[in-house]
N, C-alpha and C positions, 0 to 999 in steps of 0.2 A: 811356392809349390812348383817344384820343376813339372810335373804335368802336362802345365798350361804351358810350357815352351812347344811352339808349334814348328820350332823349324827345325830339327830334326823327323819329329813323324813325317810333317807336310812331303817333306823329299823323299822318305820312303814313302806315301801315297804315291806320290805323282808316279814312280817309279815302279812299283806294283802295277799300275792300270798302264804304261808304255806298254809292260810284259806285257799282258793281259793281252792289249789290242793289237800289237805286233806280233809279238811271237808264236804264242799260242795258235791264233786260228790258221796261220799257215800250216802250222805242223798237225793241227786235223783238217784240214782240205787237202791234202798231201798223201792221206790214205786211200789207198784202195780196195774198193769193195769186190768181192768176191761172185758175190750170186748177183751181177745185176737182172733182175728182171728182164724177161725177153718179152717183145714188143707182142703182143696179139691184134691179132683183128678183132672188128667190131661185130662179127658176125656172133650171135649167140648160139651155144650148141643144141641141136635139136634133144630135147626131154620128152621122154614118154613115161605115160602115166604106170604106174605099176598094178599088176593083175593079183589080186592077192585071192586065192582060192576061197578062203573062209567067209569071204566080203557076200 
């Protein structure tokens, strides 16, 4: 049963997970994001209760 011949796949595994681990995540750490977030202070904004007439 040619199936069970491992050395063939084996080399494409091993070679799939090289890509995988090398190439790949450079090429997404590499992007850049657009909206970063901008830094706040830790001060929280002052909220006031709301006056609701019908209350």
């Amino acid at each position: 049963m040619p199936q069970l011949n491992p050395a063939p796949w084996f080399l494409i595994l091993v070679f799939s997970w090289f890509i995988f681990l090398t190439v790949i995540p450079s090429k997404v750490l590499a992007h850049s994001f657009p909206n970063d977030p901008a830094l706040h202070t830790k001060q929280k904004p002052q909220t006031e209760s709301w006056n609701w007439p019908w209350h």
